[in-house]
C-alpha positions as CSV (number, residue, x, y, z in Angstrom):
1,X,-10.9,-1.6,-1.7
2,X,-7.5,-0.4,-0.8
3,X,-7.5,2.8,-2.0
4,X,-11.1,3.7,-1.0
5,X,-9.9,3.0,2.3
6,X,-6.9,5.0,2.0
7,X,-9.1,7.7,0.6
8,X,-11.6,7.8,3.6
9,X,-8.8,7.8,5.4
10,X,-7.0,10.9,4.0
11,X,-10.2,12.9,3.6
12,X,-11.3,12.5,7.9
13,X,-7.3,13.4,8.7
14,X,-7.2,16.0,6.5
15,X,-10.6,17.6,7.4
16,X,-9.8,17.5,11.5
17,X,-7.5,20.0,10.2
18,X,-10.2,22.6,8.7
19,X,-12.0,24.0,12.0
20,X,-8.5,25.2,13.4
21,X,-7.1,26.7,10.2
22,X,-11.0,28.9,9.9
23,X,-10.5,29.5,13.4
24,X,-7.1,30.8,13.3
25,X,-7.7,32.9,10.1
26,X,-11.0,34.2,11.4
27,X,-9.5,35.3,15.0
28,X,-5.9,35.3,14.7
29,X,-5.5,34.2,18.0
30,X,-2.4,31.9,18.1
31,X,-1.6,32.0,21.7
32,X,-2.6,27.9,23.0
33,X,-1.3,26.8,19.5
34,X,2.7,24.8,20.1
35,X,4.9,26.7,17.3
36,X,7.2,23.5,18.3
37,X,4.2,21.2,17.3
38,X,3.8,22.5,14.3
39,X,7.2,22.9,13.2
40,X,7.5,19.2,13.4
41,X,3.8,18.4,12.1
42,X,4.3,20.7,9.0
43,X,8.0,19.1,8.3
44,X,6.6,15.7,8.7
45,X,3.6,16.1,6.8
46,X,6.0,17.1,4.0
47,X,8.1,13.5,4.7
48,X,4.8,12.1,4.0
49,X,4.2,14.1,0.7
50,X,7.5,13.3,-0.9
51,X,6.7,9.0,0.5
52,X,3.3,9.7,-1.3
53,X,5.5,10.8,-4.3
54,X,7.8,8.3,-4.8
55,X,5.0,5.5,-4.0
56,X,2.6,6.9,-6.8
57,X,0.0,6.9,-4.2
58,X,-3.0,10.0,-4.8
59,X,-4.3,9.6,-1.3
60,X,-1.1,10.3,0.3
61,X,-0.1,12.6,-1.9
62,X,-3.5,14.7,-1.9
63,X,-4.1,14.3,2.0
64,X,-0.3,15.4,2.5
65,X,-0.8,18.2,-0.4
66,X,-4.0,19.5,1.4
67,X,-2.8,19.2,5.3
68,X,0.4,21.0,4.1
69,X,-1.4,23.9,3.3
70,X,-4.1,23.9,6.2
71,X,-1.0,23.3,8.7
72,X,1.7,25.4,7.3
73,X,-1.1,28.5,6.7
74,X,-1.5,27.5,11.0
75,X,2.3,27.5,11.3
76,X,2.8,30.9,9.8
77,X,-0.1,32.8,11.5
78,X,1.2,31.2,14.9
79,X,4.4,32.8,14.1
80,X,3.3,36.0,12.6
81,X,0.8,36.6,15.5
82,X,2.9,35.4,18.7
């Protein structure tokens, strides 16, 4: 039961994710997105990863894995399109 609810868990956080990173691909328009927020999000969010590593645990390592990507693919069209 533990890891379904760590599951459910990781797939809702991860998906609040996917309507900015379309919308941000789709329009590049980066302008009310905090490079500062991100920065930190996509560094902690890699923290998380490597705890997901060295606890053997597949929902925090996939959520982590998956909101690495959506975030950091954010992070680098907030930078490229300033």
């Amino acid at each position: 039961m533990t890891e379904i609810i760590g599951y459910i868990g990781a797939i809702l956080t991860t998906l609040a994710f996917v309507p900015q990173a379309i919308k941000t691909i789709r329009y590049k328009h980066t302008k009310d997105i905090s490079l500062l927020m991100y920065i930190i999000f996509v560094s902690g969010i890699s923290f998380w990863f490597a705890y997901g590593v060295l606890l053997n645990s597949m929902p925090i390592i996939l959520a982590n894995a998956v909101s690495f990507c959506l975030s950091g693919t954010i992070l680098i069209l907030k930078i490229k399109y300033k």
